[in-house]
MDTraj code that builds the backbone (N, CA, C; nanometers):
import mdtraj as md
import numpy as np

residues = "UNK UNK UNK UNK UNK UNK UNK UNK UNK UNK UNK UNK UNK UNK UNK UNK UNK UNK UNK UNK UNK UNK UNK UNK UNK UNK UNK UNK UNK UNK UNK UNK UNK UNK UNK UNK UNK UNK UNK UNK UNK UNK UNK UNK UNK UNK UNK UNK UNK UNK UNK UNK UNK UNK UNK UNK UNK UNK UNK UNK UNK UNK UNK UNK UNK UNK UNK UNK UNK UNK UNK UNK UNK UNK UNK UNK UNK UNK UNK UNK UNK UNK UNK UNK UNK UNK UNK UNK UNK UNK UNK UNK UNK UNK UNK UNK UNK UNK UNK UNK UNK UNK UNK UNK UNK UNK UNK UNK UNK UNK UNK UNK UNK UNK UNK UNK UNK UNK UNK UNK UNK UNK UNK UNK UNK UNK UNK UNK UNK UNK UNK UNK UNK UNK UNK UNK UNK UNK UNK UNK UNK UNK UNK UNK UNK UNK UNK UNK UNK UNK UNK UNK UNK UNK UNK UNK UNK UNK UNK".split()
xyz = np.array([
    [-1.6481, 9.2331, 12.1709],
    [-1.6196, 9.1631, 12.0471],
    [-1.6964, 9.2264, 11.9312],
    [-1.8186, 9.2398, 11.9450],
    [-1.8994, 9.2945, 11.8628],
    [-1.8399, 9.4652, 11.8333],
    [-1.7930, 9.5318, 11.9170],
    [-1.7244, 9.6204, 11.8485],
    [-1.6169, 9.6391, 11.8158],
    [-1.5025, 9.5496, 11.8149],
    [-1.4200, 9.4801, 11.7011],
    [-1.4681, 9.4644, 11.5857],
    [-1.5419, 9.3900, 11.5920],
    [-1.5829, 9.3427, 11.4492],
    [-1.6342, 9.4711, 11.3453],
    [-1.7087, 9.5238, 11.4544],
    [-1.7469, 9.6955, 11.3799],
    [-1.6270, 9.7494, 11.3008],
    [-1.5745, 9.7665, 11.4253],
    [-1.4276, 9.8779, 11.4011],
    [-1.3307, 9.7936, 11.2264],
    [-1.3204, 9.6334, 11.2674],
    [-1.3070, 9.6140, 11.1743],
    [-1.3363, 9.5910, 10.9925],
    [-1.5014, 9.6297, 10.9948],
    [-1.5615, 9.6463, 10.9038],
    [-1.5767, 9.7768, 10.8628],
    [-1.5626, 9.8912, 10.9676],
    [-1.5356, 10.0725, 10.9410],
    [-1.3753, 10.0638, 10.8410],
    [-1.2596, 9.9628, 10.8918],
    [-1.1291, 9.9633, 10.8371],
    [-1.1620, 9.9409, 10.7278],
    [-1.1998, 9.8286, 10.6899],
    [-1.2140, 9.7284, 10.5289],
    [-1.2949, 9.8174, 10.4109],
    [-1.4254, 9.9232, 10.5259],
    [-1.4452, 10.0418, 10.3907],
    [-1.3791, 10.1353, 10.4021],
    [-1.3081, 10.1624, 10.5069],
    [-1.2321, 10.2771, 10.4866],
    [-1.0759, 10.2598, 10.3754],
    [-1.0380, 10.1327, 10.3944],
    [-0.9397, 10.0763, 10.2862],
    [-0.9996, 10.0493, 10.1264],
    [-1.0977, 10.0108, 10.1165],
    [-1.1537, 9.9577, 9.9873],
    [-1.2023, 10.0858, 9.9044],
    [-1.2097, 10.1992, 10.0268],
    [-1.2732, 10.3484, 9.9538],
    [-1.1784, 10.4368, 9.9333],
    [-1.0530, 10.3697, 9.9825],
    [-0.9336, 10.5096, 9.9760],
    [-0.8032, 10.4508, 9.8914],
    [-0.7339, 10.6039, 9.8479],
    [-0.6544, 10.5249, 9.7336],
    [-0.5056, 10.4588, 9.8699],
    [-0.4519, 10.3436, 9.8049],
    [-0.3925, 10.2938, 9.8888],
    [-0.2332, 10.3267, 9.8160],
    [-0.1344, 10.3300, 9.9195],
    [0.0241, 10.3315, 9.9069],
    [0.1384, 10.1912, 9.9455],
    [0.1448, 10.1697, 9.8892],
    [0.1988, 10.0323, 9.9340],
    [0.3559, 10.0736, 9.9415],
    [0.3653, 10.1039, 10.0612],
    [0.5477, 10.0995, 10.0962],
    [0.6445, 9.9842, 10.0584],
    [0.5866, 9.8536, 10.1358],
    [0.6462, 9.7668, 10.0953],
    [0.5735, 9.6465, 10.0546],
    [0.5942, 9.6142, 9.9338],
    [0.4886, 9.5560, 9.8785],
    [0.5111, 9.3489, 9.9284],
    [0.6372, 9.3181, 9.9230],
    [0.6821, 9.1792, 10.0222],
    [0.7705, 9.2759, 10.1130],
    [0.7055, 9.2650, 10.2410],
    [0.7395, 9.2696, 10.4045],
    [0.8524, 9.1550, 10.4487],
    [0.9630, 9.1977, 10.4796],
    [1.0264, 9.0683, 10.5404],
    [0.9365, 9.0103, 10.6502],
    [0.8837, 9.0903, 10.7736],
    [0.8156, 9.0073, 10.8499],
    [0.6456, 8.9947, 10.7997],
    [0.6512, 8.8801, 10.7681],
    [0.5170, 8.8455, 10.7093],
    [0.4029, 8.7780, 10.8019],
    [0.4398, 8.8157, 10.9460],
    [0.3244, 8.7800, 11.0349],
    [0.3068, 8.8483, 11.1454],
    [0.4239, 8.9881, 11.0925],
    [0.3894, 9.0088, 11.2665],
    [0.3838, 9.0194, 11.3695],
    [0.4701, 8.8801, 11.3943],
    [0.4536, 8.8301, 11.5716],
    [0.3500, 8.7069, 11.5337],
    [0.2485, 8.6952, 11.4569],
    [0.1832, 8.5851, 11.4211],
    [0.1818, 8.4348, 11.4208],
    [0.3736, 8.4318, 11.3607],
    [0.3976, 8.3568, 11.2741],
    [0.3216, 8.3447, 11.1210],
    [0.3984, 8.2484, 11.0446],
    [0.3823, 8.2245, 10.9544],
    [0.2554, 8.2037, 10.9008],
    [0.2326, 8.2290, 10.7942],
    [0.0754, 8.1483, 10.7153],
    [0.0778, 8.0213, 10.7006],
    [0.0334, 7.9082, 10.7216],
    [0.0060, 7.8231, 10.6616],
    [-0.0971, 7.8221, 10.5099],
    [-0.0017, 7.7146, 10.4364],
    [-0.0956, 7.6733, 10.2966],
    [-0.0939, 7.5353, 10.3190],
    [-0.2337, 7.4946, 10.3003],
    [-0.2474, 7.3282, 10.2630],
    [-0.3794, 7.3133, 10.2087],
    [-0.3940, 7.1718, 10.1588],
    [-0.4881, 7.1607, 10.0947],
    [-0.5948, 7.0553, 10.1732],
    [-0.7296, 7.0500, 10.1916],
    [-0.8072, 7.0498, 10.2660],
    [-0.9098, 6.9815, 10.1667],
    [-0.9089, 6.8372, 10.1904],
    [-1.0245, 6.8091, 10.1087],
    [-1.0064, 6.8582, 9.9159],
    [-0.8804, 6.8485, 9.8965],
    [-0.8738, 6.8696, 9.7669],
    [-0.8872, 7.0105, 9.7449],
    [-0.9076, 7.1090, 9.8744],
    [-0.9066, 7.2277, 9.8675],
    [-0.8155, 7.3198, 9.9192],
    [-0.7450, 7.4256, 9.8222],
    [-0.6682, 7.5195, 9.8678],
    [-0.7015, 7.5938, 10.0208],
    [-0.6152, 7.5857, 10.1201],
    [-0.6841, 7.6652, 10.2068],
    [-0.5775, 7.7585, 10.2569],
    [-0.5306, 7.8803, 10.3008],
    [-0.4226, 7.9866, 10.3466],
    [-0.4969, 8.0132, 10.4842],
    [-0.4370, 8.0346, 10.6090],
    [-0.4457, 8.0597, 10.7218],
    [-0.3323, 8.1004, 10.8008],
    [-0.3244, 8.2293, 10.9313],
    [-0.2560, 8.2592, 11.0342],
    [-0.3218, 8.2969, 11.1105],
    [-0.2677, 8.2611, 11.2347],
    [-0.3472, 8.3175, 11.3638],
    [-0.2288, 8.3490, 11.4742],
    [-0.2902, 8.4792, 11.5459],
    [-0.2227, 8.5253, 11.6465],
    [-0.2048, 8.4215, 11.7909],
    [-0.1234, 8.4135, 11.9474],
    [-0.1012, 8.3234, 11.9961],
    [-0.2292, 8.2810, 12.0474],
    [-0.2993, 8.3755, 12.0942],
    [-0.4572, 8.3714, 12.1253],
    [-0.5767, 8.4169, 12.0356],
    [-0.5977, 8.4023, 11.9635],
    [-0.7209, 8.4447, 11.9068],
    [-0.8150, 8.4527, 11.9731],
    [-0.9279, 8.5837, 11.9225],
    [-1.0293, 8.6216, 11.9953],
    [-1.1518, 8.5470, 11.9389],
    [-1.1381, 8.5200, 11.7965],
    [-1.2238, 8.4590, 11.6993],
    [-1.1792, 8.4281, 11.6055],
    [-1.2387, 8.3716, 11.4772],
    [-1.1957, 8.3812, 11.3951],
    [-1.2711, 8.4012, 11.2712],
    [-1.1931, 8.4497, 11.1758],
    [-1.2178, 8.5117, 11.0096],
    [-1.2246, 8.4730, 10.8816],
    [-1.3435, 8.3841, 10.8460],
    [-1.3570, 8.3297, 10.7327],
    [-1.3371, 8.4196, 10.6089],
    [-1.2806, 8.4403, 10.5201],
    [-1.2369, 8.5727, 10.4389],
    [-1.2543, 8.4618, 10.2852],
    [-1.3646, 8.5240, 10.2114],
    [-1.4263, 8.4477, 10.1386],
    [-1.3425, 8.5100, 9.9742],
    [-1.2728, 8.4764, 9.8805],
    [-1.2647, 8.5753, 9.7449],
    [-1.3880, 8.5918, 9.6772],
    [-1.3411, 8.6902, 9.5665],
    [-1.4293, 8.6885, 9.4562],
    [-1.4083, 8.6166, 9.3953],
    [-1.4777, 8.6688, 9.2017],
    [-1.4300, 8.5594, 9.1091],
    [-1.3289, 8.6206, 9.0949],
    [-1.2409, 8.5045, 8.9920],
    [-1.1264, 8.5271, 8.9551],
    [-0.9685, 8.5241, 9.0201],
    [-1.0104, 8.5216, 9.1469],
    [-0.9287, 8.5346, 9.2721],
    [-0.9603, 8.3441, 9.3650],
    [-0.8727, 8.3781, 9.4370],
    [-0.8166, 8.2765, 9.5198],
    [-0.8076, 8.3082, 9.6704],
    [-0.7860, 8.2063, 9.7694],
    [-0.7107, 8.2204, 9.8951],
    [-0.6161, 8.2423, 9.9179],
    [-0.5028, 8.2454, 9.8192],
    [-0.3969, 8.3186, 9.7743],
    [-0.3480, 8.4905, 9.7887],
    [-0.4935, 8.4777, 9.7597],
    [-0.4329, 8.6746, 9.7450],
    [-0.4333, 8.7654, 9.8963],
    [-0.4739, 8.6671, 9.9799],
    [-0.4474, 8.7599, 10.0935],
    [-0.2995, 8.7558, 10.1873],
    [-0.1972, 8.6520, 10.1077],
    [-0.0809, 8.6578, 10.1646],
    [0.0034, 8.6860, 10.0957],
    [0.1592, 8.7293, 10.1283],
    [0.2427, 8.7613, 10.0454],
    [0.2969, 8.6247, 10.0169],
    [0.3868, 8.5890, 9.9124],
    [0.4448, 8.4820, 9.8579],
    [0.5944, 8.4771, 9.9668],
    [0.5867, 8.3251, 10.0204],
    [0.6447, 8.3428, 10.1165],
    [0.7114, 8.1568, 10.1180],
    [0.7737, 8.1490, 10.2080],
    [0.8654, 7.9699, 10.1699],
    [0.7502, 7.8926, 10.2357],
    [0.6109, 7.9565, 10.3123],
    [0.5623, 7.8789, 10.3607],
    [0.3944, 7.9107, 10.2962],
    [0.3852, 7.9686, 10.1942],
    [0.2526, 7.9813, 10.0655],
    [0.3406, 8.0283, 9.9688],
    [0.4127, 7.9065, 9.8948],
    [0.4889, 8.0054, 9.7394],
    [0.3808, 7.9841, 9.6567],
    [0.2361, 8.0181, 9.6382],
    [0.1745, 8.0208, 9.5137],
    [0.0868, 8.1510, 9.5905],
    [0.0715, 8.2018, 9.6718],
    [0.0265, 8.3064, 9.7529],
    [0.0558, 8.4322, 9.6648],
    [0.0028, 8.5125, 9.6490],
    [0.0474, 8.6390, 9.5274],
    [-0.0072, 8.8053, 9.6077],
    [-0.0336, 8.7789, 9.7050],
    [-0.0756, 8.9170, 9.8026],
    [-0.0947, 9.0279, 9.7664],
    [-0.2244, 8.9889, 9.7036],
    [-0.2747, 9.1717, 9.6516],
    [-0.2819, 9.2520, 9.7667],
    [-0.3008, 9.3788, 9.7061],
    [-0.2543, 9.4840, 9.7960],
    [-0.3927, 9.4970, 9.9290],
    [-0.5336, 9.5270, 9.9002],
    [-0.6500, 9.5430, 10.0003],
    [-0.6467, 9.4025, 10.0438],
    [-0.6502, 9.2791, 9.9827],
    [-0.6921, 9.2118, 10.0563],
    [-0.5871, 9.1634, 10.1695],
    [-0.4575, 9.1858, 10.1515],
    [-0.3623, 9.1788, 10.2512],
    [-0.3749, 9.2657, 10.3824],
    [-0.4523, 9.3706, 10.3172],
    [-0.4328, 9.4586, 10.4317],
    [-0.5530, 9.4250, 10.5274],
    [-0.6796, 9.3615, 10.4679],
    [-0.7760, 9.3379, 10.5410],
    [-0.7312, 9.2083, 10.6354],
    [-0.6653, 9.1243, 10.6451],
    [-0.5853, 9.0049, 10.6287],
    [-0.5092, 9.0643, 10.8022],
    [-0.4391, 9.1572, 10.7392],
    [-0.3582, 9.2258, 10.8512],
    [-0.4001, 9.3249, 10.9628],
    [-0.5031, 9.3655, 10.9092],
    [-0.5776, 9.4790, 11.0697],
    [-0.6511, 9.3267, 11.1618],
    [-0.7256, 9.2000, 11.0136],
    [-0.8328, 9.1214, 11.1343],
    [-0.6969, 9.0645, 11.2156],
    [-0.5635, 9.0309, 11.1738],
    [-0.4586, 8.9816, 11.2662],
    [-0.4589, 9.0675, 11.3892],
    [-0.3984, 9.1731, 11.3675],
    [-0.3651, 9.3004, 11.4399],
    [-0.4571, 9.2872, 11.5762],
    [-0.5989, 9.3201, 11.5209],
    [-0.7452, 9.2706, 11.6186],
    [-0.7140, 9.1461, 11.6853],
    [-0.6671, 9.0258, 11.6420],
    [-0.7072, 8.9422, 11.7594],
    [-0.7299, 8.8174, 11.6515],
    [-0.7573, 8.8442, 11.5720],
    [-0.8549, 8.7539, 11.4744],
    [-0.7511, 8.6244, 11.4046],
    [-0.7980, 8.5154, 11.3951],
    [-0.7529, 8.3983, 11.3106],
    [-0.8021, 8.4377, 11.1589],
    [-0.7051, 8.4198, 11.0819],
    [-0.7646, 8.4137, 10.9195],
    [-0.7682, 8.3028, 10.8521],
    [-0.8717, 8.2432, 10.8228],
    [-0.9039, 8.1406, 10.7633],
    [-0.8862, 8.2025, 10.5755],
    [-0.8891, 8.1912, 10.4866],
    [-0.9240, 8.1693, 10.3554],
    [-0.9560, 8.0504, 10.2480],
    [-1.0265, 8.0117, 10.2082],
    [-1.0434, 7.8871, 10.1535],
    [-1.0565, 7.9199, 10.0046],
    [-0.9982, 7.8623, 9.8893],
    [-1.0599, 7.8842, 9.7235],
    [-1.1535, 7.7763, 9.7245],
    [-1.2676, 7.8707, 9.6187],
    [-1.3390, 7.8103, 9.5964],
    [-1.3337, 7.7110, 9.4746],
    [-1.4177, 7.5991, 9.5039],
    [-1.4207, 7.4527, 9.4372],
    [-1.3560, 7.4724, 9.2339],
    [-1.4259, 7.5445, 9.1490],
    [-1.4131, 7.6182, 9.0589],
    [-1.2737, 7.6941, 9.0585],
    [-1.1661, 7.5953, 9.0106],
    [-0.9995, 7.7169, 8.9939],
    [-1.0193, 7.7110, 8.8003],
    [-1.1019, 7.6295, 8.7251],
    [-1.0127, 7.6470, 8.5893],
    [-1.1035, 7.7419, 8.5053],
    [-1.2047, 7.8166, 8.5494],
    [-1.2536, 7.9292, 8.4531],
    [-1.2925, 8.0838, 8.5555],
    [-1.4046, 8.0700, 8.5723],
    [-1.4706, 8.1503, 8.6435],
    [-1.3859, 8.2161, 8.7897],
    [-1.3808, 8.1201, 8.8990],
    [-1.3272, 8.0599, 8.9565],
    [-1.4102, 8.0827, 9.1059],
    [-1.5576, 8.1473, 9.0933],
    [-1.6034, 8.1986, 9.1304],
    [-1.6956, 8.0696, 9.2391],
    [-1.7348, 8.1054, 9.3473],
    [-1.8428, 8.0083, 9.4440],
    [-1.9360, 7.9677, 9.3780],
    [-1.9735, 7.8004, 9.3303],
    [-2.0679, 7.7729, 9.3280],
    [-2.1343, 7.6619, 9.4108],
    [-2.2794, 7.6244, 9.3574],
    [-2.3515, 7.5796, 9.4352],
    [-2.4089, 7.4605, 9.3328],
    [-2.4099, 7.3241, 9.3232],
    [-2.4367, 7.2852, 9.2212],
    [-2.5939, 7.2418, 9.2065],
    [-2.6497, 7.3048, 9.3253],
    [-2.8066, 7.3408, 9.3590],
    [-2.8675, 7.4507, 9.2290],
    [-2.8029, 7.5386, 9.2085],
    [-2.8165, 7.6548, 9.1402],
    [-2.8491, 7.5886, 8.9685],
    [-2.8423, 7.4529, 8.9795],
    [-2.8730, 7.3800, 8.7948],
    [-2.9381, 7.2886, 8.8671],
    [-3.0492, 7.2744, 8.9610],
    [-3.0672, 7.1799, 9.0124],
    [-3.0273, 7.0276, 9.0236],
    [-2.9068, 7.0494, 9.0823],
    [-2.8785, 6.9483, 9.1008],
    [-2.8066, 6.9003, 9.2687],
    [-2.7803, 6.7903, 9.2788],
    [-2.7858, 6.7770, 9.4380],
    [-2.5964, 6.7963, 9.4532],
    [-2.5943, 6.8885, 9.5732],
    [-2.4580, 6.9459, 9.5991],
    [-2.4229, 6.9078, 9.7358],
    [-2.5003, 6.7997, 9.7915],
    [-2.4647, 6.7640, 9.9129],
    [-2.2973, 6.7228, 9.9543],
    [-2.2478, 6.6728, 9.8526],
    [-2.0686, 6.6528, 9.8706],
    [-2.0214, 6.7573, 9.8291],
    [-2.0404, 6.7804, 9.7036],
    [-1.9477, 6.8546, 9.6165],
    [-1.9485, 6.9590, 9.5673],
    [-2.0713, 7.0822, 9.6387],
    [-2.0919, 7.2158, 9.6266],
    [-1.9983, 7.2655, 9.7304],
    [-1.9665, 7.3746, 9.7127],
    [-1.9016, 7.4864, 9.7633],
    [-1.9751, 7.5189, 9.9495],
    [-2.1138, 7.4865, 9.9312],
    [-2.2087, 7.5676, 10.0133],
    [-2.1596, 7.4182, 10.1127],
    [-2.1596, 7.3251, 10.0775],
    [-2.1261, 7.1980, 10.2093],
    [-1.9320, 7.1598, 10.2309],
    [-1.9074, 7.1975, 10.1057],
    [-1.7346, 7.1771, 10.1493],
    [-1.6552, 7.2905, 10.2710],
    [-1.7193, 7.4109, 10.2443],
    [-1.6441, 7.5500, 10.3098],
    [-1.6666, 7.4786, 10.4588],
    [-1.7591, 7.4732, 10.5547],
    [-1.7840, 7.4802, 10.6406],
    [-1.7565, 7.3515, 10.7141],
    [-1.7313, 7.2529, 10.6057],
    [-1.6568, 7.1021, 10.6594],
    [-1.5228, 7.1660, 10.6665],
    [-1.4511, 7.1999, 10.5862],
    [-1.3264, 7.2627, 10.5879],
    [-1.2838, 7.3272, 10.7092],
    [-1.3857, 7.3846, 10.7413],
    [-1.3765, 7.4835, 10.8474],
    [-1.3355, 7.3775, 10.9754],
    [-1.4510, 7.3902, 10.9966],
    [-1.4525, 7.2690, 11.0934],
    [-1.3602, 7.1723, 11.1246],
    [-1.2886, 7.1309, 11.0023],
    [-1.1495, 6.9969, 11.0256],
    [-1.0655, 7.0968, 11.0570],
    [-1.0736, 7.2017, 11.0138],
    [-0.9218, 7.2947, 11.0672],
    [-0.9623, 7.3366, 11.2118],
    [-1.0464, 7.4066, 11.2373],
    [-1.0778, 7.4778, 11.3639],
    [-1.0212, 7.3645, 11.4659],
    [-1.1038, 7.2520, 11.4441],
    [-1.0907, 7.1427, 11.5756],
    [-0.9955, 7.0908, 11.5611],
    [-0.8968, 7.0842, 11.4770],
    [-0.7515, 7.0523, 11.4929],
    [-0.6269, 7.1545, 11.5396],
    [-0.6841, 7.2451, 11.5467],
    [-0.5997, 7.3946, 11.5450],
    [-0.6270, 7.4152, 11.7091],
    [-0.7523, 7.3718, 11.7573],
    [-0.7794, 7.4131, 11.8708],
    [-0.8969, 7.5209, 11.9123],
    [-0.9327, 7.5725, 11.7679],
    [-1.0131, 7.7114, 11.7634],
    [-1.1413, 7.7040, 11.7399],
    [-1.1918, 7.5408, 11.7772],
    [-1.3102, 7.5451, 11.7526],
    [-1.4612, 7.5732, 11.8169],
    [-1.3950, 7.6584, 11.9680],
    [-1.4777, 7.7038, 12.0246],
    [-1.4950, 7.8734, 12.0398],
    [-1.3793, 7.8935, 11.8897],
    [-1.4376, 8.0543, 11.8882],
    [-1.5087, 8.0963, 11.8419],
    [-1.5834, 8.2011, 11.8268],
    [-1.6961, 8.2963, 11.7138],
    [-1.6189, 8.2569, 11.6008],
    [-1.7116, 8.2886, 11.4998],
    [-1.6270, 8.2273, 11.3680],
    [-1.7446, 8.3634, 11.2763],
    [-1.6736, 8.4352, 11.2116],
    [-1.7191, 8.5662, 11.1378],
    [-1.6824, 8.5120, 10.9871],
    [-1.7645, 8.5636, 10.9008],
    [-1.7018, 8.5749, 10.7799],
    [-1.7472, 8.6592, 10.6762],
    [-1.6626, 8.7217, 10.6063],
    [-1.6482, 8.8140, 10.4702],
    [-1.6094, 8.8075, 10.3696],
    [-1.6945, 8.8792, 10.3165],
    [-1.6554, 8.8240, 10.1486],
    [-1.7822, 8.8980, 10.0331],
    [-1.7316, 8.8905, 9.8977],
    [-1.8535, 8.9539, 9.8506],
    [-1.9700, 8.8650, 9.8310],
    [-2.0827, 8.9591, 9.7780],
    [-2.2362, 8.8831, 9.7518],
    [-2.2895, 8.8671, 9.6174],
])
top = md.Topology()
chain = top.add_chain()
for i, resn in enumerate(residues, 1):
    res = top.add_residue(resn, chain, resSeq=i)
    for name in ("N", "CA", "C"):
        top.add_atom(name, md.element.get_by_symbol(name[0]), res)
traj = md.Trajectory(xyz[None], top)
């Protein structure tokens, strides 16, 4: 597993460092063999997810600012607000390929920035309603309803 995860972090710089070609930019098959993405909202929160029939683990895939859980799927009858930029789809698609469940969640912040916060960071108490205690409740209501809550659970994203 651990060298999965390698191999898949050698892909994500080897994609993020090289210029990319996008053949087809919406794929009729948009999973795969996967199935479909799911979009729903989670606690008032956007969340995008697919997983293969078995997953080996799964892939918390965090955005930047400005960005969403959105951008790692193509716009499809089952995420029509999904807008599938080009790297992060593809990172999206090797952790599938691997084995991997993709989780994505947006963060709390959609009307400026749109960026992770923490409402610790102005001292103030974020025990409900920071970013840093919603993600991982999120997680959690999906995993153990999905069934996947006894896999490794990885996650990426910037710092």
């Amino acid at each position: 597993m651990l060298g999965q995860l390698a191999a898949l972090i050698v892909c994500i710089v080897c994609i993020t460092t090289s210029s990319l070609t996008v053949v087809d930019a919406n794929p009729v098959d948009l999973g795969g063999g996967f199935g479909d993405p799911v979009y729903e909202k989670l606690v008032e929160t956007e969340v995008v997810w697919q997983k293969p029939a078995k997953p080996v683990g799964v892939l918390f895939l965090a955005h930047g600012c400005s960005h969403g859980a959105t951008d790692f799927w193509y716009m499809s009858d089952s995420c029509p607000t999904c807008i599938g930029l080009p790297v992060e789809v593809q990172i999206r698609e090797i952790a599938l390929s691997m084995g991997f469940a993709v989780v994505a969640i947006s963060s709390q912040e959609r009307e400026h920035s749109r960026c992770w916060k923490s409402l610790s960071m102005f001292g103030m108490d974020d025990s409900e309603t920071g970013d840093l205690m919603r993600v991982p409740a999120i997680l959690d209501t999906l995993l153990q309803r999905e069934g996947m809550d006894k896999l490794p659970v990885y996650a990426m994203g910037p710092y």
